[in-house]
N, C-alpha and C positions, 0 to 999 in steps of 0.2 A: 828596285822600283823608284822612279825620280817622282818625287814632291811637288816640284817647282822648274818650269824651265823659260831661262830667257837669253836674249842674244846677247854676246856684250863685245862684238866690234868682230874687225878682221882678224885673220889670225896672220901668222909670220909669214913673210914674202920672201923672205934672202933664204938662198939655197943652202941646205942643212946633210951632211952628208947619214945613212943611217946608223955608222959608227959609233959620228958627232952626236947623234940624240941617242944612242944609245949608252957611251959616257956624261951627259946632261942628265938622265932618269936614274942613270947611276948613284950621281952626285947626291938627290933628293931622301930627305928623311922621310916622306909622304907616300902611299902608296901611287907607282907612275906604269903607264902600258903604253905600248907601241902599236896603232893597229893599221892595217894597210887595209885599200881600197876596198877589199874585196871582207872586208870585218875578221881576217888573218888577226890572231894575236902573236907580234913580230917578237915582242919582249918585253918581258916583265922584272921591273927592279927589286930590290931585297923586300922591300915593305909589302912589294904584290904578292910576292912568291911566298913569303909568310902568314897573309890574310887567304891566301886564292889558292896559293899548292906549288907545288915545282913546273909541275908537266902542263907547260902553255903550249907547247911547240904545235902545230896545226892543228889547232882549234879554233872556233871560231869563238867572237869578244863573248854573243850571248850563251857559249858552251859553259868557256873558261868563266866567264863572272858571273854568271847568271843560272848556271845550272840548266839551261833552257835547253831544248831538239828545235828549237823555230827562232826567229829573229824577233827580237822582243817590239811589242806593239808599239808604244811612246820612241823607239828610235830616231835619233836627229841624224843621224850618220851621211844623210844625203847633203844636209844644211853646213856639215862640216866641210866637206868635200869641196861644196862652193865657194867656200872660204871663209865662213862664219866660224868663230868660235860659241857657246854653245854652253852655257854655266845652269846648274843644276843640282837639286839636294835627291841622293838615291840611298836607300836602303837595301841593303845585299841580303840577299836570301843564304848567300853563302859564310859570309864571314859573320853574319849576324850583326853588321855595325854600320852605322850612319854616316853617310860623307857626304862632303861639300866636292863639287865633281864641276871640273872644267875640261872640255874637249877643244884640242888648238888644233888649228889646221897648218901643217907641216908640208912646202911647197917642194916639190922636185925640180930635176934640173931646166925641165920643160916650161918649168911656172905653175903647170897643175900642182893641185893636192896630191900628193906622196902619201902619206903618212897621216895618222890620229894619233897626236900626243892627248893622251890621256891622264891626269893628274886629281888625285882624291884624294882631301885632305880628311881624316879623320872625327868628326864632332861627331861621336857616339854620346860622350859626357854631357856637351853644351846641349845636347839633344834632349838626354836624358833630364837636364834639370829644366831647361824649356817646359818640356813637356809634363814634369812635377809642377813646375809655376805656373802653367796654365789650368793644369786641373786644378790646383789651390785655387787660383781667382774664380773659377768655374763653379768648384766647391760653395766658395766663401759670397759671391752674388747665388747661388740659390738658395743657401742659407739666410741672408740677408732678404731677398725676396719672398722667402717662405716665412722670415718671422713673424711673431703675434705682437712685437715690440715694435714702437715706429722707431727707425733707424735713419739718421741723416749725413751730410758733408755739409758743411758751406765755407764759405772764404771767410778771412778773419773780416773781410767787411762786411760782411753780413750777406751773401748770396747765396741761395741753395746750390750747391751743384750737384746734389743729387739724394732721394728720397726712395724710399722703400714703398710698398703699395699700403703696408700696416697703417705706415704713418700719412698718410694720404684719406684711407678710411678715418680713423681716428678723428680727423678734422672735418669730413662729410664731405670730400672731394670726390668725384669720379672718376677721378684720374690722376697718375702721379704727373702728369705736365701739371695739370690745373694749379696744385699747389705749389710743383716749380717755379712756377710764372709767379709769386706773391712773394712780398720780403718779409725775410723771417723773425726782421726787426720790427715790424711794424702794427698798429693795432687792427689787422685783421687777424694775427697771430694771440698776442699779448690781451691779455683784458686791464692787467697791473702795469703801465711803463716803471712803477718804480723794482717792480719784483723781475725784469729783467735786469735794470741796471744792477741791483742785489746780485745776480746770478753773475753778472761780466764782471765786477768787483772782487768774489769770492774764485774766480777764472783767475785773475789777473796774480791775485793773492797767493792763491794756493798750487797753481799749474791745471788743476784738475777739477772737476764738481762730478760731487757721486749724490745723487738720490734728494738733491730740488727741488721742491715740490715747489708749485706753480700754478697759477689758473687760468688756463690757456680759450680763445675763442672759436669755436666750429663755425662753419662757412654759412650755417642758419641763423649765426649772431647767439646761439646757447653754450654756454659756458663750462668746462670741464675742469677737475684736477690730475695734474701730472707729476709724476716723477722724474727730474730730467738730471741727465749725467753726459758730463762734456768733456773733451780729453784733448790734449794740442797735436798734430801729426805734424812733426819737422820738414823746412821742405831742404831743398836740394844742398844750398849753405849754408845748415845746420839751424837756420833761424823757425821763424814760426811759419807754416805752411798754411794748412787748414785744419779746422777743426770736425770732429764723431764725433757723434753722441745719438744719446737713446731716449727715448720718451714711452714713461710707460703709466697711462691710463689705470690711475686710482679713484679716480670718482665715487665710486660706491662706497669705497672705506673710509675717505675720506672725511665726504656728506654722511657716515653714521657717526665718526668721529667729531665732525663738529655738532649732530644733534647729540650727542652722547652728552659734549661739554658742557652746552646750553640747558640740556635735563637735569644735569647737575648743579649747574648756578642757579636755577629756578627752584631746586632739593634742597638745596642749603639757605637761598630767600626766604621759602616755606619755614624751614627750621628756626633759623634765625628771629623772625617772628614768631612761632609758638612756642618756643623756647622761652622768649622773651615776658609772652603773655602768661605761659605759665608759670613764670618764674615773681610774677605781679602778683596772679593768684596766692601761691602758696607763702611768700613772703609774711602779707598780716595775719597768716593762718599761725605760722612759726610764732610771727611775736606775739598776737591774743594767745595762743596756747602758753604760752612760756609765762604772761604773767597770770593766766589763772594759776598755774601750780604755785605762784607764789603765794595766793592767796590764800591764809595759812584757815580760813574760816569756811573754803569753799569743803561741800558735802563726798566723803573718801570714794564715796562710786563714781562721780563727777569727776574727779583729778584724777581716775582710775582712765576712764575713759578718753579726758583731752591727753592724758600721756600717751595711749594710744595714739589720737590725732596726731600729736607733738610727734612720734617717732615715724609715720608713714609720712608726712608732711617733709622733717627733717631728710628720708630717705626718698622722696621724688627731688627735692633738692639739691640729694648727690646726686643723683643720678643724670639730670641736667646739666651738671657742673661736665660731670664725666663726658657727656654727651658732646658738649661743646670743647671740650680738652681734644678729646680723639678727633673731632673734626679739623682744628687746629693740628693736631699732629699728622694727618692724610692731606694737608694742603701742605707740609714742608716741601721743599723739592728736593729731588732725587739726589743721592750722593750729601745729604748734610753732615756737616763733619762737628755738630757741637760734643763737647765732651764731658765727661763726668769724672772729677777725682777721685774715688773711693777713698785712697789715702786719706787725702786731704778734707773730702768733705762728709765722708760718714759721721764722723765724730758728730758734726752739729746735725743731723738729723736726726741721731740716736737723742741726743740733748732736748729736740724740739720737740719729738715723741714721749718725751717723759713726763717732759714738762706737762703733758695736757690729762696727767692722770694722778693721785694722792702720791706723795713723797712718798717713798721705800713701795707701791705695787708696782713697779716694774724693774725688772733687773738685766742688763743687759752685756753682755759677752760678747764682743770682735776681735777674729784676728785676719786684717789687712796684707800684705807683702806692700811694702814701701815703693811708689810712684806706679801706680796701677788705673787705667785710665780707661773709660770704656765709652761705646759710642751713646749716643744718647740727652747728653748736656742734662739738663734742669726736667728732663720729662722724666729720668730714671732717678731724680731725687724726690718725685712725688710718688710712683709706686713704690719704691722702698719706705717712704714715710707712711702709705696707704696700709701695707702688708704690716709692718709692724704696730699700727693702729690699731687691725686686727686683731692682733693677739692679744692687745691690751683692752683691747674692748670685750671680748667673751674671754676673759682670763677667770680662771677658776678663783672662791673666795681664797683670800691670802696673798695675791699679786701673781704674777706670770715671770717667770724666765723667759729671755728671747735670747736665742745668741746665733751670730751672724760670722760664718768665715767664707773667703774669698780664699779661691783657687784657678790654679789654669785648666784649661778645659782642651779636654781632647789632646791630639798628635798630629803632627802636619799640614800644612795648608796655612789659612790666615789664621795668627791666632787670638782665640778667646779667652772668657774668663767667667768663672762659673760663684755666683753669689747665693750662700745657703744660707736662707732665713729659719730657722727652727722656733718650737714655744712648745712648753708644759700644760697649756689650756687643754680645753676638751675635747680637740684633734677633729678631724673631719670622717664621719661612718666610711667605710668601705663603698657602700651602697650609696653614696651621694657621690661620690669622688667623679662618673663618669659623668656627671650630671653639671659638674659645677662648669668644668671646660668644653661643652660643646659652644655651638656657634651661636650667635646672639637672640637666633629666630628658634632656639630650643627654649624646651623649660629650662628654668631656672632653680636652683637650688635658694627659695627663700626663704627658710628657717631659720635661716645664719644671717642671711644676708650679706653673706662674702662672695657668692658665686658669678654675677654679674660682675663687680668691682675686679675679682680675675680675670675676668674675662674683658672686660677693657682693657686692662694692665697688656693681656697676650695680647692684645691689639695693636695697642701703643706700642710694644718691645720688637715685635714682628716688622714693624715700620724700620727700625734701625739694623735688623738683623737678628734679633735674638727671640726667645721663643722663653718659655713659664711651665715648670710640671710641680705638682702636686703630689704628697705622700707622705709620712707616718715618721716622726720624729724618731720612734723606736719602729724600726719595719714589723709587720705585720701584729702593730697594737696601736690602734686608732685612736685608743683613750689615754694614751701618754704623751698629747700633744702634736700640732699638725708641722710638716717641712713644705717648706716653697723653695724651688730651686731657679732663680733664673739664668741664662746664660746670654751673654753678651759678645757681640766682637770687640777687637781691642780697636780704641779708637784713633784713628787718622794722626800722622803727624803736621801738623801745621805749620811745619817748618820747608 
């Protein structure tokens, strides 16, 4: 079947005998036929007779090539005759394969047309990957036409050459010309000129931009956020061609994302201030309370009571302190690599913990592994001075044992490092344990008034990676003193 037909001049005028063109088809690697006037197939060379069959001998062209009983409809056979050659792409129903097909008009001794030299050159392949590359592009624009992503081209100077329907919506166009026709450098695009020169910067910089976010103009003059990603396509002498990329409409996430931030800075204002205010309040509560109990004349019910005062007063005070610690440690940013020596800096915690309690009631045991380093810096030297407070603070009459050893934690992956704080005090009930570590909006275990102070601690530790469990210095006996285990990653080299 021919594809394509068009004329492409005279054919040969000098007399040809049909030996001569019969050693000429000879010669050819391409499939070659001979056909005379009357559509006789005169001769078929090795390449015919291998694609077509042996047995040409009077048959006619559309028998032998075609498989046909009738003269095939699209026939030029007339136009050769006249002396036209006669160029055409046909697909054979016989051989299965696609050829590039020129028919020459072969003149006799008269001058007339003799002969149809016949010559098909084989593009089954070229055919076949044509017609693979064409479905690809076919493919690849309906895909590109059907996405929910707006998809663009433009010149490195800045011209659209071409836009998706997506991204035409997106901008409240009615049509992908409309926003062809606009530059996509300009501020009917941009609402920020410096947030694109940002973007050509980080282009120039890097080769590529992935996920940009931007705050682009609609054609009503309302304003959106996007996510845009740019990519260089080389052109023909390897330099910079034109640029793809993709625009993908975040808006909603965005806009919760920045009222998210703004409810939080207005959260912590709030805090900030009552924190403040009630940090004025309880302030001359602490110091009036603290010198009535000096007052060695004041009546024993009296001093019974402001010690009360003195110790809820004392305890919103930590609890403020805390309040405003952990707020500070949720504003670090991500990935902080401060460190904590254990080796090195245990010793003076244990020292400073002692210090705040009568010589010889605390007794304290470490054993360390030399140059042990955990993430965390100066916020894990105040819950390990917290937790060991603890124990000195409810330690049974006679003083406390604490003793503290550091190990590695786990097997494979990044590694940690597992820090056991134990004490001989009064341990924690069974029946409080689940109580002390829920989330800050449960009850609280305030008997102790260690349960909260944990519970900041898991807060603060979680921030850096590591996590706080609770349980029984001797397992399953509560009253021989409480274990605190925290576990840390090992911290970042700074090198």
């Amino acid at each position: 079947m021919a594809t394509e037909d068009e004329g492409v001049g005279q054919g040969c005028r000098s007399h040809m005998s049909l030996e001569e063109l019969k050693a000429l088809v000879d010669s050819m690697d391409d499939v070659a036929h001979i056909v005379d006037r009357d559509l006789n197939v005169v001769y078929a060379n090795a390449a015919g007779r291998r694609d077509f069959g042996q047995d040409y001998g009077s048959r006619k062209c559309y028998q032998y090539l075609h498989a046909r009983s009738d003269k095939c409809p699209w026939c030029r056979h007339q136009d050769v005759l006249s002396g036209r050659a006669i160029r055409f792409q046909w697909q054979s129903v016989v051989s299965g394969r696609t050829y590039e097909l020129i028919d020459i008009p072969i003149p006799g001794a008269d001058g007339r047309t003799a002969f149809k030299l016949e010559i098909a050159k084989d593009v089954t392949q070229s055919k076949m990957l044509e017609d693979a590359l064409l479905d690809m592009s076919q493919r690849y624009r309906a895909m590109v036409e059907n996405a929910v992503e707006g998809i663009f081209r433009t010149t490195v100077e800045g011209r659209f050459l071409s836009v998706n329907p997506a991204l035409a919506h997106m901008f409240g166009y009615a049509s992908v010309d409309e926003l062809m026709a606009k530059d996509p450098m300009s501020s009917d695009i941009w609402v920020e000129p410096s947030q694109r020169v940002t973007l050509l910067e980080r282009f120039v910089k890097e080769g590529v931009v992935r996920n940009h976010e931007v705050l682009l103009r609609r054609v009503d003059g309302s304003t959106f956020w996007a996510s845009t990603s740019v990519r260089a396509v080389a052109g023909p002498g390897g330099g910079l061609g034109v640029l793809d990329g993709m625009v993908i409409d975040i808006d909603r996430r965005k806009r919760a994302e920045l009222g998210l931030e703004q409810a939080l800075a207005k959260s912590r204002a709030y805090f900030d201030l009552l924190a403040h205010d009630i940090a004025n309040i309880i302030t001359p509560v602490i110091i009036n309370s603290e010198l009535v109990m000096l007052d060695q004349d004041a009546p024993a019910d009296a001093m019974k009571r402001v010690a009360g005062i003195l110790r809820q007063a004392q305890r919103a005070a930590s609890l403020i302190s805390d309040l405003r610690w952990l707020e500070t440690v949720e504003r670090l940013p991500e990935g902080e690599n401060d460190q904590f020596d254990l080796s090195d800096q245990l010793p003076s915690v244990i020292e400073f913990v002692k210090a705040q309690y009568p010589a010889g009631s605390m007794t304290v045991r470490s054993s360390v592994p030399p140059g042990v380093r955990v993430a965390g810096g100066d916020h894990v030297r105040r819950v390990l001075t917290g937790i060991m407070d603890n124990s000195g603070r409810y330690a049974k009459e006679g003083g406390v044992v604490v003793g503290i050893t550091v190990t590695e934690a786990g097997s494979g992956g990044a590694r940690s490092w597992s820090i056991d704080v134990s004490d001989n005090g009064p341990g924690i009930p069974d029946a409080r344990k689940g109580a002390i570590m829920p989330s800050l909006t449960s009850e609280r275990d305030i008997n102790r008034g260690v349960a909260s102070s944990l519970q900041f601690y898991s807060l603060v530790l979680a921030h850096f990676g590591g996590s706080i469990t609770i349980g029984d210095r001797v397992p399953g006996d509560p009253d021989k003193g409480a274990r605190v285990v925290i576990t840390l990653p090992e911290a970042a080299s700074h090198g």
